[in-house]
C-alpha positions as CSV (number, residue, x, y, z in Angstrom):
1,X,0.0,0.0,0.0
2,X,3.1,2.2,0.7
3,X,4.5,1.8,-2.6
4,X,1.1,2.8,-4.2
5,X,0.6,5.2,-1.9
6,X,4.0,7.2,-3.1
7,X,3.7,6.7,-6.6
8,X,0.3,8.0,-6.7
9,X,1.8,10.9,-5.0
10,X,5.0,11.4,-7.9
11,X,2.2,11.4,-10.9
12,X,-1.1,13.0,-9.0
13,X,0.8,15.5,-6.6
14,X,0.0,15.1,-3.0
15,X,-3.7,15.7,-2.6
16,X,-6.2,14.1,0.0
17,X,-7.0,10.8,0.0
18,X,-8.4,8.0,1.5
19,X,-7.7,4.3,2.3
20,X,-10.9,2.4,3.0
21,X,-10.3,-1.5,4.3
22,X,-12.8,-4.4,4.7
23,X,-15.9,-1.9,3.7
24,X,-19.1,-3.2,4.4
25,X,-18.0,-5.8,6.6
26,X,-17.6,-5.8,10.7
27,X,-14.3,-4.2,10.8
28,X,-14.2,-1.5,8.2
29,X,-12.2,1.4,8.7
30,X,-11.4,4.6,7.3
31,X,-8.3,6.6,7.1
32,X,-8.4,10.0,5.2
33,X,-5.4,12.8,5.4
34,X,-3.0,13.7,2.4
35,X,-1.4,10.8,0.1
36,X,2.2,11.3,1.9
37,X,0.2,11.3,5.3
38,X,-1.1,8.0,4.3
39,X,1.8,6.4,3.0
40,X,3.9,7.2,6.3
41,X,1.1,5.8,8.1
42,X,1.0,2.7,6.3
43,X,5.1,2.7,6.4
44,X,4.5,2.0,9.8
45,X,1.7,-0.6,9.9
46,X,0.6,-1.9,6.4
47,X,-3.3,-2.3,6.4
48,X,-4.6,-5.9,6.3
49,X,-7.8,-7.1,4.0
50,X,-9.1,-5.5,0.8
51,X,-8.7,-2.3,0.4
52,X,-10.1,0.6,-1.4
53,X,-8.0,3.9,-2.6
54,X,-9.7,7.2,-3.1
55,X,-8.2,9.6,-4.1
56,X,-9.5,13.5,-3.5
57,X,-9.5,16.4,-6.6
58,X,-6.0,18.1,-7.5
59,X,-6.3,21.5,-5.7
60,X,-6.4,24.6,-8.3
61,X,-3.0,24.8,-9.9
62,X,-1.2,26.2,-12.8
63,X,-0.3,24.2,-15.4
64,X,3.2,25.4,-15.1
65,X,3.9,22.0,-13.7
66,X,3.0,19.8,-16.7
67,X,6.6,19.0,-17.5
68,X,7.7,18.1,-14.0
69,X,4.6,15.9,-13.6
70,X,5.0,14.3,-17.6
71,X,8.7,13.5,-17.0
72,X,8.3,12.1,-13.6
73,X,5.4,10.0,-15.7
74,X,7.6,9.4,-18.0
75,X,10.7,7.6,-15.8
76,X,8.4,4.5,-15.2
77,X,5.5,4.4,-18.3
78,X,5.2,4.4,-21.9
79,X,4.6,8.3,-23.6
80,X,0.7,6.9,-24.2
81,X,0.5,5.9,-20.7
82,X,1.9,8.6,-19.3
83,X,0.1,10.7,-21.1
84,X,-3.2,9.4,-20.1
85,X,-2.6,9.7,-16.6
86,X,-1.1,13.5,-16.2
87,X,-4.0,14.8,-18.9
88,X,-6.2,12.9,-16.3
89,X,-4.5,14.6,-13.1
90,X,-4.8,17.7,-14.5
91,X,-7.3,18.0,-16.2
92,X,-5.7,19.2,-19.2
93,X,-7.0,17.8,-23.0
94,X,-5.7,14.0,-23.3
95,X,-4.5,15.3,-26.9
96,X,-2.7,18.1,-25.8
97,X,-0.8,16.1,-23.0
98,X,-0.3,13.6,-25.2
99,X,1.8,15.7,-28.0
100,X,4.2,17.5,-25.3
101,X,4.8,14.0,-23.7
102,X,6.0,13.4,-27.5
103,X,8.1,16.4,-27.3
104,X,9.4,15.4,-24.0
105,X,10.1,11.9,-24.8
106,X,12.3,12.8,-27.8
107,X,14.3,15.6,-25.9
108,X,12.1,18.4,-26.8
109,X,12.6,21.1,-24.5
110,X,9.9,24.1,-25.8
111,X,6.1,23.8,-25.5
């Protein structure tokens, strides 16, 4: 949970979140805070059962960070993939995201 906990963080930013276990059954909890709250939780004391991630709207931000968030993307998916989930975090047109993940991918450096 730790692991998804952090990389959710690298492509979505650190935004509120929650980790739901063993809903609708006798023992279901919920813990809510910020992603990297959550993960250091979890760090400590990895939930047990099934487990639900939520994860809370990106708080209103320019887009000046589109290249930080597409080449942190980037380092671990393919440019479609990547793509796909930075337009989604942001917000921004899929198609747009999409081309500068292009430019990015083949050592573009201007929008």
């Amino acid at each position: 949970m730790c692991e998804t906990l952090t990389d959710a963080e690298a492509v979505f930013g650190d935004r509120p979140a929650a980790v739901a276990r063993e809903l609708t059954k006798r023992f279901e909890t919920v813990e809510r805070g910020n992603i990297r709250t959550l993960a250091e939780r979890f760090a400590e004391q990895p939930p047990r059962g099934e487990i639900t991630l939520l994860l809370g709207p990106a708080e209103d931000e320019a887009v000046d960070d589109l290249d930080a968030r597409l080449s942190d993307a980037l380092a671990s998916q393919s440019v479609k993939d990547a793509a796909a989930v930075v337009a989604l975090a942001t917000g921004l047109p899929r198609k747009l995201v999409y081309a500068r993940a292009l430019e990015l991918a083949k050592g573009g450096d201007t929008p």
